[in-house]
C-alpha positions in Angstrom: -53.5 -94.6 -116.7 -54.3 -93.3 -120.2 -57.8 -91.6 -119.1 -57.0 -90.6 -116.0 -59.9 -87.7 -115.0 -60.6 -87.7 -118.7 -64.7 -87.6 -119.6 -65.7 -90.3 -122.0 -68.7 -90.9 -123.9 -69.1 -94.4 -124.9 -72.1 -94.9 -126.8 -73.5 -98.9 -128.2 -73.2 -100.7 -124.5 -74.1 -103.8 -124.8 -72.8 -107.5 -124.9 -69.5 -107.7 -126.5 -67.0 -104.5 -127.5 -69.7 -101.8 -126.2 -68.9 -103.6 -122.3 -65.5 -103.7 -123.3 -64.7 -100.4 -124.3 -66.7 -98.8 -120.9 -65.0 -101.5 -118.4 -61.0 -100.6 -119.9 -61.7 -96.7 -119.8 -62.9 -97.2 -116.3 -59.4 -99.2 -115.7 -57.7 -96.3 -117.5 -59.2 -93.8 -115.0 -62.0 -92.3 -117.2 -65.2 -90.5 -115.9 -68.1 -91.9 -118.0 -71.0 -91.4 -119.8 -72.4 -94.3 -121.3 -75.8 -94.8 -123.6 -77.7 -97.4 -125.7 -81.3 -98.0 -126.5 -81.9 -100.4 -123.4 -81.8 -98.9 -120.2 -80.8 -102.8 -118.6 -77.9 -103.1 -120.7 -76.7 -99.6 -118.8 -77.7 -100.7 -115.1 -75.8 -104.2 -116.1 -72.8 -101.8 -117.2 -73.2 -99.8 -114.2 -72.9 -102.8 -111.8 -69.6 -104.1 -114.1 -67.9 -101.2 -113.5 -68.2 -100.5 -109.6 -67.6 -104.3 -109.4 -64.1 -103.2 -110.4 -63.9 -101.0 -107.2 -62.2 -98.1 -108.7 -65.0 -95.4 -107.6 -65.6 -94.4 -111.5 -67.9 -91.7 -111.7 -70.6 -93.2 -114.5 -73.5 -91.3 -116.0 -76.2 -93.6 -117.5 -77.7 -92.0 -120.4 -80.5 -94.5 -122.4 -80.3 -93.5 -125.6 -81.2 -94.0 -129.5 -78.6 -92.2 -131.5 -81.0 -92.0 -134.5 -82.9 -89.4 -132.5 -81.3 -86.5 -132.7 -83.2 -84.9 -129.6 -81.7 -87.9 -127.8 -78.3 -87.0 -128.7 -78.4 -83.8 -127.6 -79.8 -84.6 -124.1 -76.8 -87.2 -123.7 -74.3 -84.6 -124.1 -76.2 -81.6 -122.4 -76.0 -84.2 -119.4 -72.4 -84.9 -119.9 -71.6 -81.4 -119.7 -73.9 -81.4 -117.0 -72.0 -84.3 -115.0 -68.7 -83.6 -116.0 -68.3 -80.1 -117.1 -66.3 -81.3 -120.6 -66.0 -84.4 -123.1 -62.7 -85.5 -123.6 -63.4 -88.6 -125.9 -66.4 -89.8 -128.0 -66.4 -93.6 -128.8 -68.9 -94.2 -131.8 -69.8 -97.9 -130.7 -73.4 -98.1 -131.3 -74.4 -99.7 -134.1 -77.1 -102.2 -135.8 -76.2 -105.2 -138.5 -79.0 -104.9 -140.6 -80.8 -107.7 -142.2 -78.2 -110.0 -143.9 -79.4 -111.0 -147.0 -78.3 -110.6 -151.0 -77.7 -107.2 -152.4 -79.7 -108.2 -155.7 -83.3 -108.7 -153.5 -82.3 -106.8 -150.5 -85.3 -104.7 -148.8 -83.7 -101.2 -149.0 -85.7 -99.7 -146.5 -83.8 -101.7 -143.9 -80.8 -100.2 -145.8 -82.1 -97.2 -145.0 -82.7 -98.0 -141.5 -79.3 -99.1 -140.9 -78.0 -96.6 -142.3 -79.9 -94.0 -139.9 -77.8 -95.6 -136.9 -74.5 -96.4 -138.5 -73.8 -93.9 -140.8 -76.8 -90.7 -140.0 -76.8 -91.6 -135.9 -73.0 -91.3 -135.7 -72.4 -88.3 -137.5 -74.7 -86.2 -135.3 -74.0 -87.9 -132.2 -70.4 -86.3 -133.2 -71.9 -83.3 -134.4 -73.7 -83.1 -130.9 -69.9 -83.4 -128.6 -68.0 -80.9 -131.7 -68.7 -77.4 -130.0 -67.9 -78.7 -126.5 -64.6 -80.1 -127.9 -63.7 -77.0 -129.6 -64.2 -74.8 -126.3 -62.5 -77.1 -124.6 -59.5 -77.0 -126.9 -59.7 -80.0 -128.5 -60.9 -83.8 -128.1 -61.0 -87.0 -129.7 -63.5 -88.8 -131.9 -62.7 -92.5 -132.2 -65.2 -94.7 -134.7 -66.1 -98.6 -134.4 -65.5 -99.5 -137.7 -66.1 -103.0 -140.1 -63.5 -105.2 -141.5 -66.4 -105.8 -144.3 -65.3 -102.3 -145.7 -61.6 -104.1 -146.5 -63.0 -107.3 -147.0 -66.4 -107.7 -148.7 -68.5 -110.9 -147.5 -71.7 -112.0 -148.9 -75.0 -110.7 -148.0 -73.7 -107.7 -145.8 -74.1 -105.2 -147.9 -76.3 -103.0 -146.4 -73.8 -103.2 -142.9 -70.6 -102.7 -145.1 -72.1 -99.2 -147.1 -73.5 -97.9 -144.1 -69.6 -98.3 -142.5 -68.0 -97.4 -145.8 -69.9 -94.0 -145.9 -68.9 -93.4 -142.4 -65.5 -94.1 -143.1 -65.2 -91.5 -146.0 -67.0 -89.0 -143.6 -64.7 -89.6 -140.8 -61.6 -88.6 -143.2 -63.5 -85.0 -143.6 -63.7 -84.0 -140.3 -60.6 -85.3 -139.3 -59.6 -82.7 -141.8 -62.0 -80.2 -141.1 -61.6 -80.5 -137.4 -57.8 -80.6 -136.9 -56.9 -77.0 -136.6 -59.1 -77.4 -133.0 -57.5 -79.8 -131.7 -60.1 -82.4 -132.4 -58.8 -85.5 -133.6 -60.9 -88.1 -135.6 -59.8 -91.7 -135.8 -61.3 -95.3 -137.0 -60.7 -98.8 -135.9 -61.7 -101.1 -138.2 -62.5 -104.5 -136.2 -62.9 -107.5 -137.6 -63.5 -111.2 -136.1 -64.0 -110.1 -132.1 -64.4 -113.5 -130.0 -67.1 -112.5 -127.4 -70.9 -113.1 -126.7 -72.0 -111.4 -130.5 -69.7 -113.8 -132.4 -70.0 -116.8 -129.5 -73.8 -116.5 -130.7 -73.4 -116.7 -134.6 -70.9 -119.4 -134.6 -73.1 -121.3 -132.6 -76.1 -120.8 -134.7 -73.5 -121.6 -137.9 -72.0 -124.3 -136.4 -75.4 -126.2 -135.7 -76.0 -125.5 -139.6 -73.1 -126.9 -140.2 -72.9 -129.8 -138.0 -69.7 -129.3 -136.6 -68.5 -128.1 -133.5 -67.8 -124.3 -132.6 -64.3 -125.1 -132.0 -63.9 -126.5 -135.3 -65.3 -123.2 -136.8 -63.6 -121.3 -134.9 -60.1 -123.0 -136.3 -61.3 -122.9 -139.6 -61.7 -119.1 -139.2 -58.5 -119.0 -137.7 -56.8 -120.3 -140.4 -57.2 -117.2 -142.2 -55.8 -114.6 -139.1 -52.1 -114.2 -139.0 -51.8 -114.5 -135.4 -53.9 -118.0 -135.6 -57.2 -117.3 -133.8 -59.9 -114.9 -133.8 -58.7 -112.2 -131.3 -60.6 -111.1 -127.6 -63.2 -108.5 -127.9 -61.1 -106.9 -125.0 -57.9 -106.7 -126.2 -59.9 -105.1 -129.6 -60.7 -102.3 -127.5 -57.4 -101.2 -126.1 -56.6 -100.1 -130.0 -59.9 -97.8 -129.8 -58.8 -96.6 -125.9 -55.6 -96.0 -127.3 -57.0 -93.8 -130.2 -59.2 -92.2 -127.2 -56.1 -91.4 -125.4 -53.4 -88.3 -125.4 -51.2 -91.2 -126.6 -52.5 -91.0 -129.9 -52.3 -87.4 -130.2 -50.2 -87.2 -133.2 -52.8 -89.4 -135.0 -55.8 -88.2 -137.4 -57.6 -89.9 -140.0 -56.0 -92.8 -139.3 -57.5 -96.2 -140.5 -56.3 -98.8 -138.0 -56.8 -102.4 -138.6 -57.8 -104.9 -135.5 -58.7 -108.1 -137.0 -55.2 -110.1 -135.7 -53.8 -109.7 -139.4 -57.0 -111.5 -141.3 -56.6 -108.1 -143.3 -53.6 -105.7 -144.0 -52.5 -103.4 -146.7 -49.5 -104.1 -148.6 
């Protein structure tokens, strides 16, 4: 298993990745600490994971990570519980309003902004001394495909994960030389509840099915469909893991090849 006894914070559970991430580091053996903003979303969580029968030791943290004061309270308890913090996943996240960057309301820029970009950095800053007593750690980041590829009206989304994305590549600099190692996955289409939801909504717009959308988006993926929200989170487990230990500052891609550098 590739968290076996490791501690994991997993912050952003909710429908979609956020469930994801928490149920495959149980199956990898994790200890857990998991937060969001609702409290049901972590009791639904909760009852996921011991339905998996594995006996994973989960702390239930509800938390805003735009409150700093709440940060530091999920990871005194984690120390608390677990005594160390192997692995922070940076799930948690908001989308913003969508809407044209020429008329665009930039106080819900800002506010965006405060979770994505502000709330990750010092729920990082938060797990950074443990990790460095400890001897090291690793930081792993949900990022956007809309930082490679721009789409209209997400503006606000996309430079709230670009700044985070520039940050990240400091302290994987800054951090190395203490064994902490800071990595991004940059997700793109994820077929789950989140995405089920907009292409429903789009689809009725449209007046087509949801299967015909989803083809049509398809077309544009390498592999030929939009890929699981599951199988999106093994690459950020992965990055989580000891099997990634050789790995900082990387950028990796998860998007079934809709996107790649050449």
């Amino acid at each position: 298993m590739l968290l076996k006894d490791k501690v994991v914070i997993v912050s952003g559970i909710g429908p979609g990745l956020g469930i994801e991430l928490a149920l495959l580091a149980a199956q990898e053996g994790a200890k857990l600490s998991i937060c969001a903003r609702t409290a049901s979303k972590l009791d639904d969580a909760e009852a996921q994971i011991a339905a998996l029968g594995l006996g994973t030791e989960v702390l239930k943290v509800p938390t805003d990570i735009a409150d700093r004061e709440q940060c530091k309270t999920l990871v005194a308890r984690t120390i608390e519980r677990f005594g160390r913090i192997d692995s922070l996943i940076n799930s948690a996240y908001t989308g913003g309003s969508f809407e044209p960057i020429e008329s665009a309301n930039l106080d819900d820029w800002r506010a965006t902004m405060d979770i994505n970009f502000f709330g990750t950095i010092q729920l990082t800053q938060e797990v950074i001394p443990q990790m460095k007593s400890q001897g090291g750690g690793s930081v792993v980041m949900i990022n956007t495909m809309v930082t490679r590829v721009p789409l209209p009206w997400q503006g606000g989304y996309g430079a709230s994960k670009g700044a985070l994305k520039v940050a990240t590549g400091h302290l994987a600099k800054e951090l190395g030389g203490y064994g902490i190692r800071v990595n991004s996955a940059f997700m793109g289409w994820m077929w789950g509840p989140p995405v089920e939801g907009y292409l429903k909504g789009a689809a009725r717009q449209q007046g087509i099915t949801v299967e015909a959308l989803r083809k049509e988006i398809g077309k544009n993926i390498a592999l030929g469909d939009i890929p699981d929200d599951a199988d999106c989170a093994k690459v950020a487990i992965f990055l989580a893991s000891d099997y990634s230990r050789a790995m900082t500052g990387a950028c990796v891609d998860v998007n079934g090849g809709e996107y790649f550098p050449v």
